[in-house]
C-alpha angles and dihedrals in degrees: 000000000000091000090049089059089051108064093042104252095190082051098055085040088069101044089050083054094047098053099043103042087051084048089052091048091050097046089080094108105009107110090182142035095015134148096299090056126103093237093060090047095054088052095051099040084044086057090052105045089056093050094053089052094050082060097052089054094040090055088043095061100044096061092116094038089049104053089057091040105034111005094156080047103058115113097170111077087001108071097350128033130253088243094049092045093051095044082049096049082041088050093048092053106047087053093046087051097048084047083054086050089058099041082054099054099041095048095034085223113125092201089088087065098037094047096043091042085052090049092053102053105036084050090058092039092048086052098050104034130352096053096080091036121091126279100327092083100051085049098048104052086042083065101044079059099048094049078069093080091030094060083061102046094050086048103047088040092051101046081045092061088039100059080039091226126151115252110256131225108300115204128258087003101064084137096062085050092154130119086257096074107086080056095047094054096045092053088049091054094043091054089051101046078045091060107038089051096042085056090046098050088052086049078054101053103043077054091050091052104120103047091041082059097052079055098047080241117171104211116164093264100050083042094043105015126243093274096052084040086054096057087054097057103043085047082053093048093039094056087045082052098052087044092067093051093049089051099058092037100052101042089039088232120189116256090235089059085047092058104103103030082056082059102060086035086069105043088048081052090048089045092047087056095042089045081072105046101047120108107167138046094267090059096058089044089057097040079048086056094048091053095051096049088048080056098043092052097050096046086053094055106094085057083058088048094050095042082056096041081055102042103013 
């Protein structure tokens, strides 16, 4: 149970989601290799894997932090041992690499080993050491999120070149019917997830500020301060906001296909009044829920668009 807690569960869960509800709304016109192959599996249980080892050593690392900012929280030392937690992260990586290897070798594409072996190290780099440093940290692990949407993207685009088929109508973008598309909604999933994470991370850490304090660490609110961290955040919200409104205005979306975007719209809209209002370390964890679940439902959005293109 205690291990559980530590690699996230609910975490990998939405990244499993994400990728596989992205793979079902591309399969439209892929006749091989989709989102029921093996080859599609490995990529997505590789992605998760890495992902649960990036919260072992996360976790590793925190230890001191944690028992100032979470002590009834803690899982490492607590209920497993330093030297259990790192062979296990060890362990995770050198399976998720091997899964990349094979990636490699059956699509012939090098970007599987060289996107898992990035993760890996910038995972273990972020958790020792950039992630109490300014700026860098927040943007790199805004990034790890963001290559979620991309894998797909890379994988769906380059089996549809392979089988050489047209793409077919995508819903709710049958006027951007070209063989880009899969690439231009990837990458629209990939800047939000970026920018919803990257203000997330910042919530975190003004949440986190007491224990980053005990480490010297220079996170972006002990080097700026909470009301100038703030202002970030709620610029970053408010663009995520206006996206969502530029998306359905220029592609003259339904408002049935804009339902759930609207969703998490709204809740990003909720979390950015609540940012400034909030005064102790449950507030930000709420307004740090709020953004999540904003994530969670527009990454889970092409799976909304598939199930109406079905059913209507």
């Amino acid at each position: 149970m205690h291990f559980i807690r530590l690699i996230r569960p609910i975490n990998l869960l939405i990244i499993a989601l994400t990728m596989y509800g992205l793979g079902w709304y591309f399969d439209t016109c892929i006749s091989d290799g989709g989102v029921n192959s093996f080859t599609f599996f490995i990529l997505v249980l590789s992605t998760i894997i890495i992902a649960a080892a990036g919260n072992i050593i996360n976790d590793y690392f925190d230890v001191r932090a944690d028992r100032i900012n979470k002590p009834d929280r803690m899982v490492i030392e607590k209920h497993i041992k330093k030297r259990v937690a790192i062979v296990t992260h060890w362990g995770f990586n050198f399976i998720a690499f091997s899964m990349a290897i094979y990636l490699t070798w059956k699509t012939g594409s090098f970007w599987y080993a060289f996107i898992h072996l990035f993760s890996i190290n910038v995972l273990w780099l972020y958790s020792l050491y950039f992630k109490r440093q300014f700026l860098i940290g927040n943007l790199l692990i805004a990034a790890l999120t963001a290559l979620v949407t991309i894998l797909v993207g890379i994988y769906f685009y380059q089996i549809n070149n392979i089988s050489s088929h047209e793409l077919g109508t995508i819903y709710p973008f049958e006027n951007i019917h070209n063989s880009f598309s899969i690439i231009w909604i990837s990458l629209g999933l990939a800047l939000f997830a970026f920018l919803l994470n990257f203000a997330r991370e910042i919530v975190k850490d003004i949440e986190d500020v007491k224990g980053d304090l005990e480490l010297k660490s220079r996170t972006i609110p002990i080097v700026l301060g909470t009301i100038k961290s703030k202002r970030i955040v709620a610029f970053i919200l408010a663009i995520v906001i206006l996206s969502a409104l530029f998306v359905w205005n220029q592609y003259q979306l339904s408002f049935n296909s804009m339902i759930l975007i609207g969703v998490s719209a709204l809740t990003t809209t909720i979390a950015l009044i609540l940012l400034f209002q909030s005064t102790e370390r449950k507030h930000y964890r709420l307004v740090n829920h709020l953004i999540k679940l904003s994530m969670t439902a527009g990454l889970l959005t092409p799976i909304y668009w598939k199930l109406i293109a079905i059913y209507g």
